[in-house]
N, C-alpha and C positions, 0 to 999 in steps of 0.2 A: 401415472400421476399427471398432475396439470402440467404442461410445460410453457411457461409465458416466455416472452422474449426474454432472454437472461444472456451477460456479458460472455467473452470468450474463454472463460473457465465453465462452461456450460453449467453451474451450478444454476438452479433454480432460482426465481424468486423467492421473499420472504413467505407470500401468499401462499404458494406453490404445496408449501410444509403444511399448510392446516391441515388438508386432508388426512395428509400420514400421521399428523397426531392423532387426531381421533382415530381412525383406523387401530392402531396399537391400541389406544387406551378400548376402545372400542369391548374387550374383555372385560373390563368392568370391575378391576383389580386395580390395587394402589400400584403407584410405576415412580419411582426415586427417578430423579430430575436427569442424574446421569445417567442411568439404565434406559431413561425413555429417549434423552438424544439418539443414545445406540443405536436403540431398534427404531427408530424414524430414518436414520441414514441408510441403513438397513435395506427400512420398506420401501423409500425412496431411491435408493438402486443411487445412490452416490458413491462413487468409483474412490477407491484409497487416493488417486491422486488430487479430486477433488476435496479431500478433508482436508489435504497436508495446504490448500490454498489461505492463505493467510490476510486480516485485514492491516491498516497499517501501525494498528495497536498490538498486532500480534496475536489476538484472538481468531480463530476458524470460522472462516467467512460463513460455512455451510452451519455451522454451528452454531453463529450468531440468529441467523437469519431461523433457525427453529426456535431460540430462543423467543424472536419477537412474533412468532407464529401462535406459542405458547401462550404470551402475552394478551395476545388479541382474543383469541376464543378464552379467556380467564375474562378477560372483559365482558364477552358477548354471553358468559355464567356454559359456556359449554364444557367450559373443563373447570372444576375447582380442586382447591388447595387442603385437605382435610388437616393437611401438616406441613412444618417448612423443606419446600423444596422436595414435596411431595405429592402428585397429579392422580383425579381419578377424572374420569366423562362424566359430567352430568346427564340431564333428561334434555335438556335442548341440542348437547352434544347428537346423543341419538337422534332426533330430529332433524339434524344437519343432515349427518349422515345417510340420513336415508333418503332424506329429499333432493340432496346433492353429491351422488356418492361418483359423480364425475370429478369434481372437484370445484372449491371454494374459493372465494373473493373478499374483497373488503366490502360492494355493493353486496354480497350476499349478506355479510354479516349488520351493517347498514340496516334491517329490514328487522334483528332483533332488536329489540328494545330498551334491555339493559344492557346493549355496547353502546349504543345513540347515546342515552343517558350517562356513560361511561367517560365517552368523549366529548360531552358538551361540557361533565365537571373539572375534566383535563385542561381543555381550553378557559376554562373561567367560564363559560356560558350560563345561563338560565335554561330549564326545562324547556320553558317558554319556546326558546328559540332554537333547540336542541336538532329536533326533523329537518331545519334547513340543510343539516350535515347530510343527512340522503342526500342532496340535490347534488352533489360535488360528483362530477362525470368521473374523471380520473386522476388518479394518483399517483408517483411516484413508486415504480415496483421496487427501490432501495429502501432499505429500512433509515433510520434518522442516522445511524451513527455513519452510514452506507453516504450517505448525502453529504455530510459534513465531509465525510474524507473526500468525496468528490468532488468537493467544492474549495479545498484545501488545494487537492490535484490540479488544479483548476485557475487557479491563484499562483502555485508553483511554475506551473507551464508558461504564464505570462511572464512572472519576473524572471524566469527561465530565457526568455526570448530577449527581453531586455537586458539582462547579463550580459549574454554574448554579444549583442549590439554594442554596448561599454567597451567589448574586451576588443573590439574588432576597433572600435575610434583611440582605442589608446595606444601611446607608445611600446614598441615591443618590447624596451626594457620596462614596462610598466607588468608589461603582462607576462614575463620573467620571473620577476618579484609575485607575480600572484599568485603563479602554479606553484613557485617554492613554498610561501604562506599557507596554499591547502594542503600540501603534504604535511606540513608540520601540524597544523590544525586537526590531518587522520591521526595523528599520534607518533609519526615516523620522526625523528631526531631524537625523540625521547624528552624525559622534563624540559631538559633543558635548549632545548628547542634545537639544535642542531642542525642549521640548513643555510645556503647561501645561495645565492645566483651568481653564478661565474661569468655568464655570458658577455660578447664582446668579443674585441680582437685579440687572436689567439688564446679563444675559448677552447679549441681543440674537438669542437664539435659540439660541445653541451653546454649546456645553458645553465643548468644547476647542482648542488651536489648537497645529498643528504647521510648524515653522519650517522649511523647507527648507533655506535658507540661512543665512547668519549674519546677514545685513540683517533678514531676512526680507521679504524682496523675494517669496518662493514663500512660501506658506502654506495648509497645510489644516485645514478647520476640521469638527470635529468634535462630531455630535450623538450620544446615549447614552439612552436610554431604556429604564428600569427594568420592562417590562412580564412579566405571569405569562403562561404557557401559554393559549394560545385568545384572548388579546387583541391581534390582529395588527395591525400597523402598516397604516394605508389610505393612500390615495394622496394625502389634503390633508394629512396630516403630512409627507409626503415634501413636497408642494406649501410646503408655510409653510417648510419647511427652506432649500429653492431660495432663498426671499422672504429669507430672514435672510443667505445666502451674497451675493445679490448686493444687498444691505444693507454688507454687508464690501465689496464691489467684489472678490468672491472667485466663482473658477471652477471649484475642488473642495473636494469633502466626502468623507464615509465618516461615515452613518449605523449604527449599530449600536445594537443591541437584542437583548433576554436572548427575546424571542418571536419570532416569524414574522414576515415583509414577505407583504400581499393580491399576487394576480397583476396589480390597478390597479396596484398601487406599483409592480411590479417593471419592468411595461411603460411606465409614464410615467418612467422615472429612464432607464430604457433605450433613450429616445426625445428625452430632452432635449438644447440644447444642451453645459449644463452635467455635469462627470465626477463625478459622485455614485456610489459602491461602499455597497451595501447589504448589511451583516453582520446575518446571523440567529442563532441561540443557538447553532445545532447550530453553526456556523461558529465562532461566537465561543471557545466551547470548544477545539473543533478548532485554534485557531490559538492559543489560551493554552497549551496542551499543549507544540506543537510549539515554543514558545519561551518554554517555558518560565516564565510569569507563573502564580502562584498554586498551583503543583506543583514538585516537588522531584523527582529522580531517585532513587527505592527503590532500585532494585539494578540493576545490570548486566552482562550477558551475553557472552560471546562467541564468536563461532561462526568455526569454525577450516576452513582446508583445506587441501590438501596446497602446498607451496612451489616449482612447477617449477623454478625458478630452480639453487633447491640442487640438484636432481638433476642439472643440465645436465652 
């Protein structure tokens, strides 16, 4: 099949899939929406661990991107709908097929006439001015929803940078209090919030402590260290951490830090008896984001699709 440049989950392009749709439908027999992804993964030789790839909606990336494959040759009248969520080839399908049976583009499809037509009514356009849409050299190989999350990623990564720049000018009892507030924020103290920063003189090593239960019978205790870029955490810091946990008569932790954990630290925490989770900056961020600590939600989007339901 075509293989276009595509990310390092090697799955294909969206484009990539037209081929193998027509090819399947290619029999010339009705194919249920589910049955045809099957045998498109199938033909398209997508390995099991490319299905389990995921977008960040939680839909299959590979599965998406046949979807909008589907999409577009329904446009271009190559494949129609005789019923819902029900696909056969048309006569232009065959045509494709045979004219290009290396494989398909959006320039190729460009060249039929009710997709031009298709996407000039998309856009709001006129007939009129429909064929300028040929002229458009290249495209985006992500499908819309593909872009959006890209663009999303994208947006994360900067405030992402910006965070840890905050966490690095602020006081280290500031950034105490924040690592306590994401853990509560994951859901760890329970309703009712259960967490403190302890840190300070004769902290006894840690910097916070989260209550599992309401006794506090379960407790994790946590250390936080304020470090710049290139100053990575070694493995006797992780080592003195241990020393202060079972100082507590405690059996987990969650280290975090605005820099790097060494590959010593990662493989001694990873070897212990004791459950120590080692957060690094990039992570750190990553999980303030997603819950939201230290960022606000700008604006929000939403992405619409058709309701089978209503149609039934």
């Amino acid at each position: 099949m075509n293989t276009e440049p595509n990310l390092g989950d090697g799955i294909p392009p969206w484009q990539a899939f037209m081929l193998p749709v027509i090819r399947v439908l290619s029999d010339g027999k009705p194919w249920a929406r589910r049955v045809l992804i099957d045998a498109v993964l199938d033909k398209a030789e997508i390995s099991s661990q490319q299905r389990r790839v995921l977008l960040g909606a939680g839909d299959s990336k590979a599965e998406n991107r046949i979807g909008w494959a589907i999409s577009d040759l329904v446009a271009a009248g190559a494949v129609v709908k005789p019923m819902r969520a029900v696909y056969e080839i048309a006569q232009t399908g065959h045509k494709l097929l045979e004219s290009h049976s290396e494989g398909l583009t959006t320039a190729i499809l460009r060249t039929v006439p009710a997709y031009v037509a298709h996407k000039a009514q998309v856009h709001g356009r006129s007939s009129s001015v429909a064929p300028t849409l040929a002229g458009i050299a290249n495209e985006d190989t992500s499908n819309p929803i593909e872009q959006i999350e890209a663009g999303i990623d994208h947006i994360a990564a900067d405030v992402g940078d910006a965070l840890l720049a905050r966490l690095l000018e602020s006081h280290p009892d500031f950034f105490e209090e924040a690592v306590v507030k994401l853990l509560l924020a994951m859901g760890y103290g329970g309703a009712e919030q259960r967490g403190r920063r302890i840190g300070g003189t004769g902290d006894g090593g840690v910097d916070g402590v989260i209550d599992q239960d309401a006794l506090g019978l379960e407790r994790i205790y946590v250390q936080a260290k304020r470090y710049a870029e290139g100053n990575s955490i070694g493995r006797e810091t992780i080592q003195a951490f241990i020393g202060a946990l079972h100082g507590f008569g405690a059996s987990r932790g969650v280290f975090i830090t605005t820099s790097t954990f060494t590959q010593h630290a990662r493989d001694y925490a990873a070897g212990i008896q004791s459950r120590v989770v080692l957060i690094d900056g990039k992570r750190l961020v990553s999980l303030m984001i997603k819950y939201r600590v230290g960022v606000q939600v700008k604006q929000s989007y939403d992405v619409v699709d058709i309701d089978e339901d209503f149609f039934e």
